[in-house]
C-alpha positions as CSV (number, residue, x, y, z in Angstrom):
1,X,-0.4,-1.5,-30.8
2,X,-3.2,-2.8,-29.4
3,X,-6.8,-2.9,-30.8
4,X,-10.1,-3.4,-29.1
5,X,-13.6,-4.4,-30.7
6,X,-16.8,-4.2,-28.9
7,X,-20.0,-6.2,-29.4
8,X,-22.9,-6.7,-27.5
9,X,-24.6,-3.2,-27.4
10,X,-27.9,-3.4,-28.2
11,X,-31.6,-1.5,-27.5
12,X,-33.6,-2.8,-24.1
13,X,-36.4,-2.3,-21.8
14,X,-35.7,-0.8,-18.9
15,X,-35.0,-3.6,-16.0
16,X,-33.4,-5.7,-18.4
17,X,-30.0,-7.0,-19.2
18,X,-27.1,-7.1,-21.6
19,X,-23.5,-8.2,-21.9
20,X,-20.6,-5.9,-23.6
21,X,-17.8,-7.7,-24.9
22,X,-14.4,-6.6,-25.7
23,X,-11.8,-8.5,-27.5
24,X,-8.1,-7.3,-27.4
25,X,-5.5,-8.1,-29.8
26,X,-2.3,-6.7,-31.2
27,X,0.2,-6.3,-28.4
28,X,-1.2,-7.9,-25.7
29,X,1.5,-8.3,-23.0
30,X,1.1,-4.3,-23.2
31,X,-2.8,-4.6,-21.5
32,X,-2.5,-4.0,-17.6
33,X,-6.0,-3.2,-16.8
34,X,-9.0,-3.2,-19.1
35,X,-12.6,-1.3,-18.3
36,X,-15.8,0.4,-19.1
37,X,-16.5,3.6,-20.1
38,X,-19.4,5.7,-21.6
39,X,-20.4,8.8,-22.6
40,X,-24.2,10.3,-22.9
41,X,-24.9,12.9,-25.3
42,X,-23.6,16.3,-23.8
43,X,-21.7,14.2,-20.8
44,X,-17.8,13.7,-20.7
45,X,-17.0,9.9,-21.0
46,X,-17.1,8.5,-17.3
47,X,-15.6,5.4,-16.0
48,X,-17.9,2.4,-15.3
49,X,-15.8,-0.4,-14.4
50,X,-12.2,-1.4,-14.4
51,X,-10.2,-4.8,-13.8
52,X,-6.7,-4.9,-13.4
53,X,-4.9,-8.5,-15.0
54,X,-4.6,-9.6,-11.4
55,X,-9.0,-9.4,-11.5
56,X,-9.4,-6.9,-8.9
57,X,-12.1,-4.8,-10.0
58,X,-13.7,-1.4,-9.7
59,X,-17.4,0.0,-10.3
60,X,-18.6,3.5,-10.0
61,X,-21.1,4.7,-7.4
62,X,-24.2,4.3,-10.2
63,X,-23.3,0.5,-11.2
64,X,-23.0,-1.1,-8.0
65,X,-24.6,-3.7,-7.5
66,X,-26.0,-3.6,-11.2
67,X,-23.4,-4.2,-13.3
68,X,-20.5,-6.8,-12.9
69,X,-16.8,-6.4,-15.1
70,X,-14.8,-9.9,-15.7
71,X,-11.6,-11.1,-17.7
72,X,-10.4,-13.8,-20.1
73,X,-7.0,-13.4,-20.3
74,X,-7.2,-16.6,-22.3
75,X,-9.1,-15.2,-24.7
76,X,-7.9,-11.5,-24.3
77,X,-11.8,-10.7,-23.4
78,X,-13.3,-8.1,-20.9
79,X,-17.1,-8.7,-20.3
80,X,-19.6,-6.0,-18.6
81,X,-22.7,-7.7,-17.2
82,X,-25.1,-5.2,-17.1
83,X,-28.6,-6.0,-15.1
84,X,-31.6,-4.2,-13.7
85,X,-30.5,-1.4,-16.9
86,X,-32.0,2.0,-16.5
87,X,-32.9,4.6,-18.8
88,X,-29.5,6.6,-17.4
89,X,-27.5,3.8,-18.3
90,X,-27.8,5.1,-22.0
91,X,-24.6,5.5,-23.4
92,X,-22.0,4.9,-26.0
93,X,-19.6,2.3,-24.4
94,X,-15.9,2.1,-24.8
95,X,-13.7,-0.3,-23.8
96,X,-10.2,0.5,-22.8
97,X,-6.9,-1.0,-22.3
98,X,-4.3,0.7,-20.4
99,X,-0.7,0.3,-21.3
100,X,1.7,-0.7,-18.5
101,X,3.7,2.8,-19.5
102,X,1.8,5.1,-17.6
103,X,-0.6,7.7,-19.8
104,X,-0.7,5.2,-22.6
105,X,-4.6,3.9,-23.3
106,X,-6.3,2.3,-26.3
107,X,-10.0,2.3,-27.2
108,X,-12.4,0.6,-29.0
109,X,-14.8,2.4,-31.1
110,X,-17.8,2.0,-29.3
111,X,-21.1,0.5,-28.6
112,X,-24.3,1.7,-28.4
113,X,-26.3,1.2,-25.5
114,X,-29.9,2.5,-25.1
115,X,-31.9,1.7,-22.5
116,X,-36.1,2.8,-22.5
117,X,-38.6,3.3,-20.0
């Protein structure tokens, strides 16, 4: 098994910044890629960025440019750099680990991120 804890959610004006971290443990040599995701109150959880163990990366349409994912593998650590924060950015975020079996995921429990205008 793998388990994941989040930290760095927080409450912040909009145009401002914050940094999500995500620490893995457990059965590490199970993680492939690690990401991002949130969910909004009445939203289905969405993907926000993803980075594979090799460090390519992925970033939906709305966090371009924004927001920036990176990886310790050192220290089993995901990051999510998020800048220039909007008031849509409000979420819960989870962090996930996908398994190298196929359909297997883990998931943190979530941080909350609000953002206001």
């Amino acid at each position: 098994q793998v388990r994941l804890v989040e930290s760095g959610g927080g409450l912040v004006q909009a145009g401002g910044s914050l940094r999500l971290s995500c620490a893995a443990s457990g059965s590490i040599f199970r993680i492939n890629t690690m990401g991002w995701y949130r969910q909004a109150p009445g939203n289905e959880r969405e993907l926000v960025a993803r980075i594979t163990n090799l460090g390519t990366t992925y970033y939906a349409d709305s966090v371009k440019g924004r927001f920036t994912i990176s990886r310790d593998n050192a220290k089993n650590t995901v990051f999510l750099q998020m800048n220039s924060l909007k008031p849509e950015d409000t979420a819960v975020y989870y962090c996930n680990a996908a398994d190298f079996l196929p359909g297997r995921n883990y998931w943190g429990q979530g941080t909350q991120v609000t953002v206001s205008s």
